[in-house]
C-alpha positions as CSV (number, residue, x, y, z in Angstrom):
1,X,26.6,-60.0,27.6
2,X,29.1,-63.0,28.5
3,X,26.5,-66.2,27.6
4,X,28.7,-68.7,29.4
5,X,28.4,-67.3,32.9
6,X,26.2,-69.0,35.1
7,X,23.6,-65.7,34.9
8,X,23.0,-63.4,31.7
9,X,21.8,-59.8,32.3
10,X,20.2,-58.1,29.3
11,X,18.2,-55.1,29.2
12,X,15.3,-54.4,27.0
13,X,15.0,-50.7,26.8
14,X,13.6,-50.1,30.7
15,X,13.4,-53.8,31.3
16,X,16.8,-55.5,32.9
17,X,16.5,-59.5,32.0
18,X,17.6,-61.5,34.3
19,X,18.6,-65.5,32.7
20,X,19.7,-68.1,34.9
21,X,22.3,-69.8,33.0
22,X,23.2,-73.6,33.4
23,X,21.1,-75.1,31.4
24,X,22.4,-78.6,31.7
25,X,21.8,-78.5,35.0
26,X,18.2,-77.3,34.8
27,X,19.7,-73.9,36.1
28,X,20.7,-75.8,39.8
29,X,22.2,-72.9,41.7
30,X,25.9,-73.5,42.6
31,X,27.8,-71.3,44.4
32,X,29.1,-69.6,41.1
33,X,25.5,-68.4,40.3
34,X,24.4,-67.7,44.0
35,X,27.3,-65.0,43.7
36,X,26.5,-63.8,40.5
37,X,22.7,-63.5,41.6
38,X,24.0,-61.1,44.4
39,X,26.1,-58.7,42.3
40,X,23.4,-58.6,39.6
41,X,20.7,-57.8,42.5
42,X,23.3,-55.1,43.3
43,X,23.7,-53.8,40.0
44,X,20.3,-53.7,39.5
45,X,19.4,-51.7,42.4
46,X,22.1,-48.9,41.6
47,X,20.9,-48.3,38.2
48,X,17.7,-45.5,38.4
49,X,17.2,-46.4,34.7
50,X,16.0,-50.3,35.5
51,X,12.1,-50.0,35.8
52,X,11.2,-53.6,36.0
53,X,13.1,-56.4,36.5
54,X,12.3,-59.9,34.4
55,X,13.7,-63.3,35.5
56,X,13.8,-66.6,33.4
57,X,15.7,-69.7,33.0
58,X,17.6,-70.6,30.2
59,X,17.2,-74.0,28.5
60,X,14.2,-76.2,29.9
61,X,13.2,-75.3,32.7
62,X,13.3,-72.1,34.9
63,X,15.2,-73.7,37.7
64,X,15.5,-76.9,39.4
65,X,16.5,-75.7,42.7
66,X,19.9,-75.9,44.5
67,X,22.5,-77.8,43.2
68,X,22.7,-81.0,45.3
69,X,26.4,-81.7,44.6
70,X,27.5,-78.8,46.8
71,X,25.4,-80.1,49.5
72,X,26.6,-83.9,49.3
73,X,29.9,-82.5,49.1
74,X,29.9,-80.6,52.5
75,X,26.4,-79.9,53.6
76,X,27.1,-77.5,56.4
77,X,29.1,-74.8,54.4
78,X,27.7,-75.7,50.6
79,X,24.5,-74.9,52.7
80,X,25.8,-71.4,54.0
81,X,27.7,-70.8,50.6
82,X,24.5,-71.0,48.8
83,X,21.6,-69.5,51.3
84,X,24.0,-66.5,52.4
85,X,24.2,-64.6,49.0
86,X,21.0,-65.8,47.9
87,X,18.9,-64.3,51.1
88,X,21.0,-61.1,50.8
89,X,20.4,-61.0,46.9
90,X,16.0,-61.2,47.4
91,X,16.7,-58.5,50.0
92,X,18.4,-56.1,48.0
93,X,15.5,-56.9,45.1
94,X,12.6,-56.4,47.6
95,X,13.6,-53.2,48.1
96,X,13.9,-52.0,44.3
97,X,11.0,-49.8,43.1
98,X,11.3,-51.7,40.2
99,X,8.8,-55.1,39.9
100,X,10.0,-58.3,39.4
101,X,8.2,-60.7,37.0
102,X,9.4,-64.4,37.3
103,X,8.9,-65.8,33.2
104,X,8.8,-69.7,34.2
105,X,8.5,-72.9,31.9
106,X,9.7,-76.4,32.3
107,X,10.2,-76.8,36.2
108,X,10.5,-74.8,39.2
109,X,11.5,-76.5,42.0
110,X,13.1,-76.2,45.9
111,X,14.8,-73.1,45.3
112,X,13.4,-72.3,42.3
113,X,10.2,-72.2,43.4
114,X,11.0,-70.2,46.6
115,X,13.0,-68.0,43.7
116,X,9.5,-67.7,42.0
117,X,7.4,-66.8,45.0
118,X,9.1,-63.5,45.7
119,X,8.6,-62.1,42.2
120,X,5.6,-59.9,42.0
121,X,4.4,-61.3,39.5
122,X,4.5,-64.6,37.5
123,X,3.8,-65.6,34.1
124,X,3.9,-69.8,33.7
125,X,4.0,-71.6,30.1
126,X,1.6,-74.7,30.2
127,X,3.2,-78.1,31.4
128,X,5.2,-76.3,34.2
129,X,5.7,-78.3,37.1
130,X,6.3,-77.0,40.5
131,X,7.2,-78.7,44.2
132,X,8.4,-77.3,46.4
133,X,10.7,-80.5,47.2
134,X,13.0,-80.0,50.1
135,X,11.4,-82.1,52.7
136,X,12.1,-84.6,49.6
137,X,15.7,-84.7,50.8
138,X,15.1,-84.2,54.8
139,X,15.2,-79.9,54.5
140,X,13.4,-77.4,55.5
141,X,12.9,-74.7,53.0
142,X,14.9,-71.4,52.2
143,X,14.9,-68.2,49.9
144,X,12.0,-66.9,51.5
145,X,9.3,-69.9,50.8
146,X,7.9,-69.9,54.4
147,X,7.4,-66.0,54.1
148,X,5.5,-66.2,50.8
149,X,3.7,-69.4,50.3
150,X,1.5,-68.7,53.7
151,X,0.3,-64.9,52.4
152,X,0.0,-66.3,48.4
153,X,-2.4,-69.3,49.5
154,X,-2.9,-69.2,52.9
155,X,-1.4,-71.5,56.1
156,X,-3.5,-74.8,55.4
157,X,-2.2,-74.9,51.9
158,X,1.3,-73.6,52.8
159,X,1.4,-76.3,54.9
160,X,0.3,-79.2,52.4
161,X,2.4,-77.6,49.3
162,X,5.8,-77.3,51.9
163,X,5.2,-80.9,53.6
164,X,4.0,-83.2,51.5
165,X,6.2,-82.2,48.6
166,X,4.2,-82.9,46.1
167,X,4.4,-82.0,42.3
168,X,1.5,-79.9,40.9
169,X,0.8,-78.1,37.6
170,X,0.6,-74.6,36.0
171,X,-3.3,-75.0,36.3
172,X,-3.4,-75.8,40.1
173,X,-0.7,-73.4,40.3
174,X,-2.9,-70.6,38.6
175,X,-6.0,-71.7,40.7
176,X,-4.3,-71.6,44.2
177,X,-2.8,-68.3,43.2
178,X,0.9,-68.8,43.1
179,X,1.4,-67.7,39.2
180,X,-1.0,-64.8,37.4
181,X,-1.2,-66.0,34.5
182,X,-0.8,-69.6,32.1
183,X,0.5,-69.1,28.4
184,X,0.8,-71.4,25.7
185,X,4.6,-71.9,25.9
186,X,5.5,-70.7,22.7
187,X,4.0,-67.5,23.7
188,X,5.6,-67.2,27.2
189,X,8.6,-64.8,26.4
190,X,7.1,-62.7,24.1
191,X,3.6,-62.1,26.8
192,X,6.5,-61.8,29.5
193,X,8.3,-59.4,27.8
194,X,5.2,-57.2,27.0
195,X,3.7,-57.3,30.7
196,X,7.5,-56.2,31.9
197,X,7.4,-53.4,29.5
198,X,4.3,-52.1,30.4
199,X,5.1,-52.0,34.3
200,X,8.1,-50.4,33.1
201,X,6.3,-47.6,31.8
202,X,4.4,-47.0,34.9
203,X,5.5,-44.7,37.8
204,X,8.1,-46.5,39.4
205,X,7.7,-44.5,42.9
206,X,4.4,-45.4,43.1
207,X,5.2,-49.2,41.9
208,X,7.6,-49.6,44.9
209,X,5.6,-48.2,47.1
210,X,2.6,-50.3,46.5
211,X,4.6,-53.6,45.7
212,X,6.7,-52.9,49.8
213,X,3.3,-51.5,51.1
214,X,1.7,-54.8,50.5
215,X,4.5,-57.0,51.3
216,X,4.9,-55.1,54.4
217,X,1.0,-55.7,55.2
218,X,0.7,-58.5,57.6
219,X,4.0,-57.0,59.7
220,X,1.5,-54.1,60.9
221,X,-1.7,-53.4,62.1
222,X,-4.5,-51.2,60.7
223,X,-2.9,-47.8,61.9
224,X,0.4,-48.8,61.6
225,X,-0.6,-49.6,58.1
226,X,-2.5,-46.1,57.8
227,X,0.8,-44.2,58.9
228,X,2.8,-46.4,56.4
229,X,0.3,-45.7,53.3
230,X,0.7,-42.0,54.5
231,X,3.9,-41.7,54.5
232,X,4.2,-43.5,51.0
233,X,1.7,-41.1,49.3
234,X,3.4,-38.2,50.5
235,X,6.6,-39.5,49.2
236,X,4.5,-40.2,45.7
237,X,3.6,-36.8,45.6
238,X,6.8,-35.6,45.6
239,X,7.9,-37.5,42.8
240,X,7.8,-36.0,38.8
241,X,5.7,-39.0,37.9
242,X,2.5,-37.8,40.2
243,X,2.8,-34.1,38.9
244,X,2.7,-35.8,35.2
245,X,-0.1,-37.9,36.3
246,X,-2.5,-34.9,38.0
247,X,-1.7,-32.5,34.8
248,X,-2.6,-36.0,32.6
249,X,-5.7,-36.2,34.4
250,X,-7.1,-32.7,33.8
251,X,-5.7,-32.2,30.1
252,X,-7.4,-35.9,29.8
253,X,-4.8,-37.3,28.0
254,X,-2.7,-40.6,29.1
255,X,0.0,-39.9,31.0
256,X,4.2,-40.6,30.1
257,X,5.5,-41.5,33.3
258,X,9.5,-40.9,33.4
259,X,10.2,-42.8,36.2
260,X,11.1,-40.3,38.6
């Protein structure tokens, strides 16, 4: 674990971590980290062994979005230097079996809110701020906001959190249903830690089928959907993890799912 690169990957048994690592710049994403996000996304996804995936920000905040002195510098190709490996790094992710949780405390803004959004789940110490801030400096948004805001809270509010660039807190945050969950902060890694180890026990086929099924939702229509749920289930039942679960089921005992 090399703690002065601009991301730290850990692992925690099943559980890859996943620390954004400038802390003096509230974790701003240069183009060092936007690299080293993509080859940890990759690494990630070629290791069967990860089961869930945690993310958090070292320091005080999760992440204050992207690092404006690479736009101001050259905002045409800091722009591409930063969105190219980033987009390519959620895509890899989204098509893990293995769920993301986003651990988040202090701020998480512009990208790091767009950042948050795509986890599948979210777990938000108390006094966390969030805007989503780019019209704040005459942008439009990126890393997947405009995909996720609209199915977490629907267009109306998409529409007022993306335009008006407001701040808001955990609580509003919690009630509009962009974060699962507010912890006291001290409590935050340990209750993020424990919810990643438990979907890392779970069976991981199933878990990426569901988390793509869902995600994949609004792409089709009702029998498109049926054929895609079909051909999920089938692919479930093939797996070890759905024998273990049937045999659990009868000998009425909780099943160990491996993963597989």
């Amino acid at each position: 674990m090399h703690t002065d690169s601009p991301l730290v990957l850990g692992r925690e048994g099943a559980v890859a971590t996943l620390r954004f690592n400038r802390p003096a710049a509230l974790n701003a994403i240069d183009v060092p980290m936007a690299n080293a996000f993509l080859a940890a996304a990759r690494e990630l996804a070629a290791d069967p062994s990860v089961r869930a995936v945690l993310v958090s920000g070292a320091g005080k905040g999760f992440m204050a979005g992207g690092d404006l002195a690479v736009l101001q510098a050259d905002p045409l190709q800091g722009a591409a230097d930063l969105i190219g490996p980033l987009h390519e790094a959620l895509t890899v992710l989204a098509a893990m079996d293995a769920p993301l949780v986003a651990q988040v405390h202090g701020v998480a803004a512009g990208a790091g809110l767009s950042l948050m959004l795509q986890a599948d789940f979210v777990l938000a110490a108390e006094g966390t701020r969030f805007n989503l801030a780019y019209v704040n400096i005459g942008a439009s948004c990126d890393v997947g906001a405009s995909w996720a805001l609209p199915r977490l809270v629907g267009l109306r509010r998409a529409l007022e959190i993306a335009m008006l660039g407001e701040m808001f807190d955990a609580a509003t945050a919690e009630r509009m249903g962009l974060i699962n969950r507010v912890l006291p902060a001290a409590d935050l890694e340990r209750e993020a830690m424990a919810f990643a180890q438990r979907l890392a026990q779970g069976p991981t086929v199933a878990l990426g089928r569901l988390r793509r099924l869902m995600r994949t939702s609004f792409e089709r229509d009702l029998p498109g959907q049926l054929d895609a749920e079909s051909a999920a289930f089938l692919e479930c039942a093939s797996s070890d993890d759905f024998r273990l679960g049937i045999d659990a089921f009868f000998a009425k005992k909780t099943p160990t799912f491996t993963g597989r």
